[in-house]
C-alpha positions, 0 to 999 in steps of 0.5 A, spaced: 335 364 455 338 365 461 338 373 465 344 374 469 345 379 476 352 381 478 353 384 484 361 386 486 362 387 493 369 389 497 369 382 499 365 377 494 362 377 487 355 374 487 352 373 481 345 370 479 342 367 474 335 366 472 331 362 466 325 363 463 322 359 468 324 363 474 329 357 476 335 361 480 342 359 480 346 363 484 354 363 485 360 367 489 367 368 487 372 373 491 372 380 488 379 382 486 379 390 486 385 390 482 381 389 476 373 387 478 373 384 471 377 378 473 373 376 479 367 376 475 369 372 470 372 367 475 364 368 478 362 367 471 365 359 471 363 358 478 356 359 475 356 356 469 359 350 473 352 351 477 348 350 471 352 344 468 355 347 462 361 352 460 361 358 461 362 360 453 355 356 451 352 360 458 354 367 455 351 366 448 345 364 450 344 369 456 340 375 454 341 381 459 347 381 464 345 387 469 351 389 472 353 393 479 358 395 480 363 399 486 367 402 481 366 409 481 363 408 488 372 405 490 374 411 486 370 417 490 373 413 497 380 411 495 382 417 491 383 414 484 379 418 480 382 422 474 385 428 475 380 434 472 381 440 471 374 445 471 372 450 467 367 456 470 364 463 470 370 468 470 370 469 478 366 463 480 372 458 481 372 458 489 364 455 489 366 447 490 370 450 496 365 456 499 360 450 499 354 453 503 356 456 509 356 450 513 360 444 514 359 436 516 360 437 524 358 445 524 360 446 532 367 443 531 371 449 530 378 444 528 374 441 523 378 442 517 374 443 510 373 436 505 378 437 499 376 438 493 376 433 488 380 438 483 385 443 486 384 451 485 390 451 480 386 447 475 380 452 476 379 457 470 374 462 469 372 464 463 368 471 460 362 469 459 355 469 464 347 467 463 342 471 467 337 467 471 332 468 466 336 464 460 339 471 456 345 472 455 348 478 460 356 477 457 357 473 451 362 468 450 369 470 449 372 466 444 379 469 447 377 467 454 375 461 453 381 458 448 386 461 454 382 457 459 382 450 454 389 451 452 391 452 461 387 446 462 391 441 456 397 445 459 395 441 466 395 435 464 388 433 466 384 427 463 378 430 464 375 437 465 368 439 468 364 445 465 359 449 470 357 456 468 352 460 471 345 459 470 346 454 465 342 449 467 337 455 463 341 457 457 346 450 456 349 455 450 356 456 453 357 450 455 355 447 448 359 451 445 365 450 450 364 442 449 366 443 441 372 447 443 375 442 447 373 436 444 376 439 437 383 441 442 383 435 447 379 429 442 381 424 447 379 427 454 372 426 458 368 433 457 362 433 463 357 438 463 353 441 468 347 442 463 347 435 461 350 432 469 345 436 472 341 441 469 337 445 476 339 450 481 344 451 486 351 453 484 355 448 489 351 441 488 351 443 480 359 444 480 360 439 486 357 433 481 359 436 475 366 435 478 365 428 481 362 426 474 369 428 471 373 424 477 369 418 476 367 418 469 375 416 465 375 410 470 368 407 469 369 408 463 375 405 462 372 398 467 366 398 462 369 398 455 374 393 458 369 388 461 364 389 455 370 387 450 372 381 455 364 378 455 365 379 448 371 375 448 368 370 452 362 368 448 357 374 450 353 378 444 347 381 448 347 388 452 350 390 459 345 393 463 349 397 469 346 399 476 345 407 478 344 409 485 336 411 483 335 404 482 334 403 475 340 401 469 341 404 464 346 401 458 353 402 458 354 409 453 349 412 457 353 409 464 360 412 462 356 419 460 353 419 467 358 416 471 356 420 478 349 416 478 352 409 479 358 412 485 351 408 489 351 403 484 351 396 488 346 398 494 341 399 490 341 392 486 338 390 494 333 395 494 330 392 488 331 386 490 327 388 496 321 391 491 320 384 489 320 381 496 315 386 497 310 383 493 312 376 494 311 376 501 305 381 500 307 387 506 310 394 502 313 395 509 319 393 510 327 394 513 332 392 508 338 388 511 343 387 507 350 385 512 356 383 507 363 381 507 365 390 508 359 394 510 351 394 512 345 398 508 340 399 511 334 402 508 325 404 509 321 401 504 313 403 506 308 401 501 313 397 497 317 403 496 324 406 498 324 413 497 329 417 493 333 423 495 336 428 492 344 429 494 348 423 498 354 425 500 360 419 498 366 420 501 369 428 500 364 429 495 356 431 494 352 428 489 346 432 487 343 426 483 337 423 485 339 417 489 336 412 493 335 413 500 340 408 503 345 408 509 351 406 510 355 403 515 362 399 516 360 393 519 361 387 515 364 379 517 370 383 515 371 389 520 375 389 525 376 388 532 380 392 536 381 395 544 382 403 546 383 403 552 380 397 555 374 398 550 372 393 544 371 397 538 369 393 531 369 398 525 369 401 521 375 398 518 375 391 514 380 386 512 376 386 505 377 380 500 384 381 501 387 380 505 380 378 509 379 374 516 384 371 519 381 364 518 381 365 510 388 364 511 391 370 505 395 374 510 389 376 514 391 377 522 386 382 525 380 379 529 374 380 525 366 378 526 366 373 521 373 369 526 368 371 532 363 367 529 368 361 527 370 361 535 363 361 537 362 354 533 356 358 528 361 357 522 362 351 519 370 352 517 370 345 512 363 348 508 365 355 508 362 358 501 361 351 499 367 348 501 371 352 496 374 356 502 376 352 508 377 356 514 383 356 519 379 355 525 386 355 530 388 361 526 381 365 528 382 362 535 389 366 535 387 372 532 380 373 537 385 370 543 390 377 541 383 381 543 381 377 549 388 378 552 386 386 551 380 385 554 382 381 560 376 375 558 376 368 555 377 368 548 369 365 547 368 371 551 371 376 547 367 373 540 361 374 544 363 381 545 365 382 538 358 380 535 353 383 540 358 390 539 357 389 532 349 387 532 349 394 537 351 399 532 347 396 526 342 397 530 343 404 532 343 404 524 336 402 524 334 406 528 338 412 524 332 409 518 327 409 521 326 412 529 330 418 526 325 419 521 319 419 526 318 411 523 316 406 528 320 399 527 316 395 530 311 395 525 316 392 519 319 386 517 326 386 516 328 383 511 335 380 511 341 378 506 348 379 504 351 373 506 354 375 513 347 377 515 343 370 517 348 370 523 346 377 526 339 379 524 335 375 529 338 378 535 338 385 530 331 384 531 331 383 538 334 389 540 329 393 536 323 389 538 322 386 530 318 380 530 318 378 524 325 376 519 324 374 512 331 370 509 331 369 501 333 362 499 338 367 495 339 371 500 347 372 500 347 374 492 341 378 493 343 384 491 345 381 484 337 377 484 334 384 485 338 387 479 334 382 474 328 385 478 330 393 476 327 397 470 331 402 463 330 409 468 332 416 466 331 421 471 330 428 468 330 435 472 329 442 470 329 448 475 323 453 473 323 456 479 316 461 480 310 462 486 305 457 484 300 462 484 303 466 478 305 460 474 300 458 469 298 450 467 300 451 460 307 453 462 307 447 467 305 442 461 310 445 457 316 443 462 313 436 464 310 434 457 318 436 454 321 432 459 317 426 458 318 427 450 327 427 451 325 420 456 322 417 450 327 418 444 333 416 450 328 409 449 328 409 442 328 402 440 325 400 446 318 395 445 316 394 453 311 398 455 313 405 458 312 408 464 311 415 466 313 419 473 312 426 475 314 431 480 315 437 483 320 440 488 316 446 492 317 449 499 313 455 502 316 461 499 321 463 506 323 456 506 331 454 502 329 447 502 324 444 497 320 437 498 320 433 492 312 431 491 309 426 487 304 429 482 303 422 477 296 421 478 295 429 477 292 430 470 296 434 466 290 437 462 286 439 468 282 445 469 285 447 475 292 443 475 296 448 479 291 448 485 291 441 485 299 441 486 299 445 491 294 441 494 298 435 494 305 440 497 300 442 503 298 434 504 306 432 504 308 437 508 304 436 513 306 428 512 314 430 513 313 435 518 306 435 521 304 441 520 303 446 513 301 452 512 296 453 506 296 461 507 303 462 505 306 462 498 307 456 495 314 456 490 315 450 485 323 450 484 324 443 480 320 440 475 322 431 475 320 427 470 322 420 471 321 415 464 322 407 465 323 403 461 319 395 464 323 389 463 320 382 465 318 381 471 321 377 476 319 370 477 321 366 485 322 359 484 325 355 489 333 355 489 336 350 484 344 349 486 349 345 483 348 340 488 348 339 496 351 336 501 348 331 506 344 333 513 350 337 517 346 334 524 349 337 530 354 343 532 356 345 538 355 352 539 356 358 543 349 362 545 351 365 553 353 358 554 355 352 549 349 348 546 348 342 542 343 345 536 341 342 529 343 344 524 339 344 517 340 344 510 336 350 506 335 346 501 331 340 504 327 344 509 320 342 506 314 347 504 311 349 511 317 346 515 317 349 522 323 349 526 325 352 533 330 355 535 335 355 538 337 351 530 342 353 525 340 353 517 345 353 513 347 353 505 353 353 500 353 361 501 350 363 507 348 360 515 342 363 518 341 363 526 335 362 530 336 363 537 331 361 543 324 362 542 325 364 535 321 360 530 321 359 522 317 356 517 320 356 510 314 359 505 311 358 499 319 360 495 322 356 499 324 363 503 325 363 511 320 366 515 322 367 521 317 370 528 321 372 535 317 371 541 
């Protein structure tokens, strides 16, 4: 029984699939972002040629498909969400715009406020306010609330938030809201506060009530649609759908909880990267990942990317718990442009369409990847396998137009685009890592996607990295990784109190509750089952809280309490280098995160389709035109050392040692690359 990952990306789906043995297939299609669905079925047959069957024969006998996927993440970017109307406490309607007294660039004075995702006319209030405490301080008013539903069907929305204050103490309101609406508007999306994001702060609960609102109709409608096309083809068995924490969650529960997958690709590489972390032993460890669009950029230490608990996306600020990912717009598809005799490339992307000038679909902006054609490191008749020949004059014609800019020869002007491009993902790293208090040079990058083989070695350099790993299955990576990832729910409950006050019991109460609605949402579920704890503390004159790890705290100890804030004086010593034991110390959020363990991932050396001869030789620019091997992946032997300068390449990826650099490929059959 096969398991299979599928990552749709701005440019190319990668899909893998793995055995029972841990034998990998891997395949690549072009997304088409009209409907993702079909270039994932295009990526399907593209696989199942790989495997030496059809694709109908290797559906039915694949037992899991794990899926990440950009829709809502392309809905929040491009403003194609559903259009929503909200439902809140009479004379609260203004919070998603008020924010919280600050904004992105706080000393710009003509910065203009983000758009809210649904506009004032289709805010309504409703009579109704829980206090802080749970009690109701104004009942629901029936006649307030029928004259807020029938303005919201009178609006024309197809999806409607409900956000009343304190909810997240006393749901009752909303619940009773949610049965008026779905008996008045059976057809449309409801999403509530008390079940999106049951914890304090007025503004991150309405702004990812709100975005769980915009995105939920159109995810929704892509999985109901996808589920019956994999059905069509031959697929009897579960989709799992990759969420922005890093675990999947089953389809029902996705188009529930739409906002937790606006981050749902880039996570499948940050699970791939918690399985590299075991396979080549280091827990520390910068994430890579280059693809056709964008970077992400991530810090693993001790095998373990940290999560937070709000990412802005786009207009819009989701308060979910999100895997700590930066994102930046460099891609094989960015393009070069000059202003005013200075060379820019970024962040915007030609994408999977029209894409390079070289894939020859309309494309005629200069991009990295034509840059890398020009430099000889492209192989234009191998490109993806041979399935998409590149127009190498085309790239000459387009890096020429930027040359001409410049005032420099077209080779110059390619060189000039990739160390550009190299500098700001650098500069990305560093956002990761030095900004944090982290220092670089002590980790081991870990590169894939498959634009990254090419840029990652002289990344490195620039940061003083030593060591580089490449995965065999480096340019579907992301879509290996989800077949590495967990059933997880992430539950929160604000309880807010000084530490000192609250007694161990009420604590166990909360954490022991939540731990008890994370197992019955894995009714049915045979693996074995993992539990996680947390608190959000801060000292009591602070506003912002840090979320620390409680796991290994017995629930039943005698001092539990003391023993928490224990541990919150040790964090924040960690964060901050400092703490202050004499001060109050107030517990906000109680986190209780359940997972659900799949089996494991096992790494065995890449099985492909079929492979091309030895490439030999190529001419290459590298600060001047050299001659330099190039090897296959597929047959560089266990223990094989090769020095650079030399290319790798494979039916998906090229990888580029430069002078002084080494490789040697592992026991997986994975490139480890040591730079002088």
């Amino acid at each position: 029984m096969y398991r299979i990952g599928i990552d749709i990306g701005g440019t190319f789906t990668d899909l893998a699939a793995v055995d029972g043995s841990g034998n990998v297939v891997i395949a690549k299609s072009s997304s088409t972002p009209q409907d993702p669905s079909d270039g994932l079925l295009e990526g399907l047959t593209k696989l199942a040629a790989a495997l030496g069957t059809t694709r109908e024969r290797m559906l039915r006998e694949t037992e899991r498909i794990v899926h990440g996927t950009t829709v809502a993440t392309n809905a929040l970017l491009e403003d194609k969400g559903a259009k929503v109307a909200l439902l809140t406490t009479e004379g609260h309607r203004d919070v998603i715009e008020m924010r919280e007294g600050m904004k992105e660039d706080r000393y710009n004075v003509r910065m203009a406020p983000p758009q809210a995702l649904v506009p004032r006319a289709r805010r309504f209030g409703v009579r109704e306010r829980m206090r802080a405490n749970g009690t109701v301080a104004v009942p629901l008013a029936a006649r307030s609330l029928a004259a807020a539903v029938e303005a919201a069907a009178a609006s024309g929305a197809e999806a409607i938030a409900v956000c009343y204050l304190h909810s997240y103490r006393n749901p009752e309101h909303e619940q009773v809201t949610a049965a008026e609406l779905a008996q008045r508007l059976p057809d449309t999306y409801i999403s509530l506060s008390s079940e999106v994001l049951p914890q304090i702060k007025e503004y991150e609960r309405v702004w990812t009530t709100v975005v769980n609102a915009y995105v939920g109709p159109v995810l929704a409608d892509y999985l109901s649609r996808l589920s019956g096309r994999l059905a069509d083809a031959g697929y009897t068995g579960e989709v799992m759908i990759m969420h922005s924490h890093g675990g999947v969650a089953t389809i029902p529960e996705s188009s529930r909880l739409a906002a937790g997958a606006v981050l749902s690709g880039p996570a499948g590489g940050i699970a791939a990267a918690r399985q590299a972390a075991k396979l080549i032993e280091t827990g520390e460890l910068i994430t890579f990942d280059m693809g056709g669009t964008s970077t992400d950029i991530a810090l693993l230490q001790d095998g373990e990317a940290p999560l937070t608990a709000g990412k802005q996306v786009g207009p819009a600020k989701v308060s979910l718990p999100t895997l700590d990912i930066h994102t930046l717009g460099a891609g094989g598809g960015s393009i070069a442009r000059v202003d005013s005799g200075i060379l820019h490339v970024g962040p915007e992307s030609a994408g999977a369409l029209p894409g390079p000038v070289c894939y020859g679909r309309g494309g005629t902006e200069a991009t990295v990847t034509d840059a890398n054609v020009v430099l000889g490191l492209l192989d234009p008749a191998g490109f993806a396998g041979g399935d998409l020949p590149l127009d190498a004059a085309a790239s000459e014609s387009a890096v020429a137009d930027v040359a001409h800019e410049l005032g420099v020869t077209a080779v110059e002007a390619a060189a000039g685009i990739s160390k550009v491009v190299n500098t700001t993902m650098a500069e990305g790293i560093r956002i990761v890592s030095v900004r944090r208090g982290v220092d670089p040079r002590g980790f081991t990058l870990v590169s894939f996607g498959g634009a990254a083989g090419l840029h990652v070695t002289e990344v490195a350099r620039l940061l003083d990295i030593k060591r580089v790993v490449i995965p065999n299955v480096a340019s579907v990576l992301s879509a290996w990784g989800m077949l590495a990832t967990d059933l997880r729910y992430e539950m929160v409950r604000s309880h807010i109190g000084d530490a000192a006050s609250t007694s161990a019991d009420e604590m166990r109460k909360v954490l022991l509750d939540m731990e008890r609605e994370g197992r019955d949402r894995l009714d049915g579920f045979d693996g074995r089952i993992e539990v996680q704890r947390a608190l959000d503390m801060r000292y009591g004159e602070q506003i912002y809280e840090i979320t620390v790890p409680i796991t290994d705290v017995a629930l039943d100890s005698g001092d539990f309490v003391d023993e928490v804030v224990a541990r919150f004086h040790k964090r924040h010593q960690q964060l901050y280098t400092y703490n202050a034991p004499g001060q109050e110390v107030v517990i906000v959020n109680a986190r209780t995160t359940i997972v659900g363990k799949l089996p494991e991932l096992r790494a065995e050396p890449l099985t492909t389709g079929g492979s091309r001869p030895r490439a030999g030789v190529r001419r290459v620019y590298l600060d001047g035109w050299l001659d330099v091997p190039v090897h296959r992946m597929e047959t560089v032997a266990q223990g094989e050392q090769v020095a650079g300068p030399a290319l790798f390449e494979s039916a998906t990826t090229t990888v580029l040692l430069r002078a002084g650099d080494s490789a040697v490929v592992n026991e997986h059959g994975w490139l480890d690359i040591r730079l002088p």
